[in-house]
C-alpha positions as CSV (number, residue, x, y, z in Angstrom):
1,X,-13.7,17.7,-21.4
2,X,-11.5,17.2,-24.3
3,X,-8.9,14.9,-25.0
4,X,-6.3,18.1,-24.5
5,X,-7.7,19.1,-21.2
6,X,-6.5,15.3,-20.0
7,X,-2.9,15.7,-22.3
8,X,-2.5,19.0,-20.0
9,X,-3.6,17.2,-16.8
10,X,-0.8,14.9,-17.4
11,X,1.7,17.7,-18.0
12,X,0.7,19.0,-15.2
13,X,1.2,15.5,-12.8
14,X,4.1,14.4,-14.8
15,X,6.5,17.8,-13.9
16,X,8.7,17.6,-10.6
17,X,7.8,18.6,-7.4
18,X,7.8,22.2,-7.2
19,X,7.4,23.3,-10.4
20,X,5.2,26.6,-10.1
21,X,2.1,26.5,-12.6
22,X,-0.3,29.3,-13.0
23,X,-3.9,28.7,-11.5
24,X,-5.9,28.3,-14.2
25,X,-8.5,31.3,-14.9
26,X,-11.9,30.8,-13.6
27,X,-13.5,29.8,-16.5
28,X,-11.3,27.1,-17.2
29,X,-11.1,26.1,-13.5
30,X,-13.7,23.6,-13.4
31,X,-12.3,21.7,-16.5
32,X,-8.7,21.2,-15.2
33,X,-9.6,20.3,-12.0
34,X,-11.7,17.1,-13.2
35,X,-9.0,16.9,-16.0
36,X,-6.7,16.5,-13.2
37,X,-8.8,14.4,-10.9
38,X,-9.5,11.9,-14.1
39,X,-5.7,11.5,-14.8
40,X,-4.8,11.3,-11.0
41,X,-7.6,8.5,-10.7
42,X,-6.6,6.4,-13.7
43,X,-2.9,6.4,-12.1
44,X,-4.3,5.5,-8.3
45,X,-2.8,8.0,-6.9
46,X,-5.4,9.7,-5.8
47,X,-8.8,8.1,-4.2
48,X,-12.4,8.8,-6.0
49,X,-13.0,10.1,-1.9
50,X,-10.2,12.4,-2.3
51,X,-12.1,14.6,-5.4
52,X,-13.7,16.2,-2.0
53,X,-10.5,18.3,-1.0
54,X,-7.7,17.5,-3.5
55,X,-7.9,20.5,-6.0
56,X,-11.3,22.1,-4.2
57,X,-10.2,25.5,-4.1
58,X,-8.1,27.5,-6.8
59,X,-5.8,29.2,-4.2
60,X,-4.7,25.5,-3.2
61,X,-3.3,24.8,-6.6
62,X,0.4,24.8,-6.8
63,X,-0.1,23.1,-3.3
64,X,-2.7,20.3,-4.2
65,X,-0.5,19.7,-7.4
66,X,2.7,19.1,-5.5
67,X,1.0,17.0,-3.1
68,X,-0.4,15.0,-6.6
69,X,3.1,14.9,-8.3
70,X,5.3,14.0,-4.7
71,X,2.2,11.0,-4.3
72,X,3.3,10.3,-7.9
73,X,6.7,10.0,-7.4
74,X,6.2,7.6,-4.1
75,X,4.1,5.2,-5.9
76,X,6.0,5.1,-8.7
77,X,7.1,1.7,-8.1
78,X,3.9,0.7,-6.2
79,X,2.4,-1.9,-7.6
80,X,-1.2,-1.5,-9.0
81,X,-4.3,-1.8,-7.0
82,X,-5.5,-4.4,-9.4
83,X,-2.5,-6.7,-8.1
84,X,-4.4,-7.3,-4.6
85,X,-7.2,-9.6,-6.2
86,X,-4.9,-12.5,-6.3
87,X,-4.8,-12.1,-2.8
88,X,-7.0,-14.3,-0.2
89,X,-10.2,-13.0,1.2
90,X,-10.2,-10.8,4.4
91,X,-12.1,-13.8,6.6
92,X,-8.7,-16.0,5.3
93,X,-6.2,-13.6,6.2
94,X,-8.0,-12.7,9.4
95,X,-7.4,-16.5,10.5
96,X,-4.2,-16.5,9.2
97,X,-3.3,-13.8,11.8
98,X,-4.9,-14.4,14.4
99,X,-3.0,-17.8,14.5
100,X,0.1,-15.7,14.1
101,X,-0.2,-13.8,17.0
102,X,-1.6,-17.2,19.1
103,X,1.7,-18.7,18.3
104,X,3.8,-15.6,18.9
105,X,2.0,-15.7,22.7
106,X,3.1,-19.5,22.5
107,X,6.4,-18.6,21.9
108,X,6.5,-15.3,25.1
109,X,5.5,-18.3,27.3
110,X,8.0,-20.6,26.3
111,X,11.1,-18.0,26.4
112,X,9.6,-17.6,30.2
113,X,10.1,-21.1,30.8
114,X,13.4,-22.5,28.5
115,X,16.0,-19.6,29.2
116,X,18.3,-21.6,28.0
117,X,16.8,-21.4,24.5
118,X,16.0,-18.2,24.7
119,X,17.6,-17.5,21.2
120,X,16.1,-20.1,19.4
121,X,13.2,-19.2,20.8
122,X,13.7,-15.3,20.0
123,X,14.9,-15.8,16.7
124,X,11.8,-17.7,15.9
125,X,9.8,-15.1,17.5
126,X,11.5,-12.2,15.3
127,X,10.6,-14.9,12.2
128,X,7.0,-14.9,13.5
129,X,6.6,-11.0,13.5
130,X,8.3,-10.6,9.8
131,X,5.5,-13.0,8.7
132,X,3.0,-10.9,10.4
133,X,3.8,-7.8,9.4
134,X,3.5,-9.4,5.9
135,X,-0.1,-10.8,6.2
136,X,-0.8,-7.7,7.7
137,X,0.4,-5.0,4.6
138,X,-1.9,-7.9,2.9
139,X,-4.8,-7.8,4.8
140,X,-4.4,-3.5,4.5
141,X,-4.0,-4.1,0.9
142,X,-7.6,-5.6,0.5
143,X,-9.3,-3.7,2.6
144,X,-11.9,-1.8,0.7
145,X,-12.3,1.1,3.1
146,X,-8.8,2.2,2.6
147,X,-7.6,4.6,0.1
148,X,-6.3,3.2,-2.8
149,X,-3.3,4.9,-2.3
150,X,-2.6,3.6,1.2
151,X,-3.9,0.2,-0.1
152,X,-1.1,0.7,-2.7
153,X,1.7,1.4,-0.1
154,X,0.6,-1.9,1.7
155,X,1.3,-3.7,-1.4
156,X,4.7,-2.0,-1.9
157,X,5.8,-3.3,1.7
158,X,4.4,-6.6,0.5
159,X,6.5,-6.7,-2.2
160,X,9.8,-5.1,-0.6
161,X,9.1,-7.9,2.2
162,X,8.6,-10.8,0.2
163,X,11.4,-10.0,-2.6
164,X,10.4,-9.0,-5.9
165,X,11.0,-12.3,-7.3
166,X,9.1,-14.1,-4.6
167,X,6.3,-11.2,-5.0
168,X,5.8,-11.7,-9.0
169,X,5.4,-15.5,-9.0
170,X,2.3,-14.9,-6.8
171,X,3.7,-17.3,-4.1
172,X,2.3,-16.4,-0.7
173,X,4.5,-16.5,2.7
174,X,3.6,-19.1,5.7
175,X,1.6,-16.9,8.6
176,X,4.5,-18.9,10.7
177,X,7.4,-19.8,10.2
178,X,6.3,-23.3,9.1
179,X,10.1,-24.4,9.1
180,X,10.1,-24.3,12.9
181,X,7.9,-27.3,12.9
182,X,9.5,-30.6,13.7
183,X,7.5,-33.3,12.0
184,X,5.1,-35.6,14.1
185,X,5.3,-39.6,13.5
């Protein structure tokens, strides 16, 4: 493959949704489809698993391309696979979580019992399930068995849940909401 076969992959990602390309002649056919797997890889948005049936047959072309270009467009302001290594292991997050969800039940018990703080109780409730659905686009975003593209989408909602300020300095949200707590002495 030569460096134009990967400029012309690039062409090809890089136009809107919709435009129509030509399928490329059968002799060529082989080269622009790695072409375009290579250059779809590089920019994670599309999975080394994917090769299998993204751009496997040349009468899916224009189709597989707009599926390419419209995943393209989603992730553009995705951030990187390579961003989820600063995260904490799977056994960590799993704990994390797992508390979560203990105190959530902590808290359907108590709104059985104190009505009359029912929304203090709700509100704190509604605090706990933001914070899981954080951990959990976390926890997605590590997972190895994912696609990177889903992967990628896990760390968007990370980011679009934490803030993007919050989300760049790396700093990591409570699994509860720790605020709640009232101090033992």
């Amino acid at each position: 493959m030569a460096p134009s076969d990967l400029f012309f992959a690039t062409v090809l990602l890089s136009a809107p949704v919709g435009t129509p390309e030509q399928v490329p002649p059968a002799e060529r056919w082989v080269v622009v489809q790695s072409a375009v797997h290579e250059i779809a890889i590089t920019w994670e948005i599309l999975d080394p698993r994917e090769t299998r049936y993204v751009l496997a047959k040349p009468e899916d072309f224009q189709i597989d391309l707009d599926f390419l270009r419209k995943r393209k467009a989603d992730l553009a302001d995705a951030p990187k696979l390579a961003e989820s290594t600063r995260l904490p292991d799977r056994r960590l997050m799993d704990d994390h979580i797992q508390f979560n969800r203990a105190y959530r039940k902590h808290l359907d018990t108590r709104l059985l019992w104190e009505a009359d703080r029912a929304d203090v109780l709700g509100e704190a409730a509604r605090e706990t399930d933001r914070l899981y659905r954080l951990w959990d686009a976390m926890r997605e975003a590590k997972c190895d068995f994912h696609y990177v593209t889903y992967r990628r989408l896990a760390l968007k909602k990370l980011q679009e849940g934490l803030g993007t300020e919050v989300y760049a300095s790396g700093e990591l949200p409570p699994c509860v909401p720790d605020w709640r707590f009232v101090a033992a002495r």
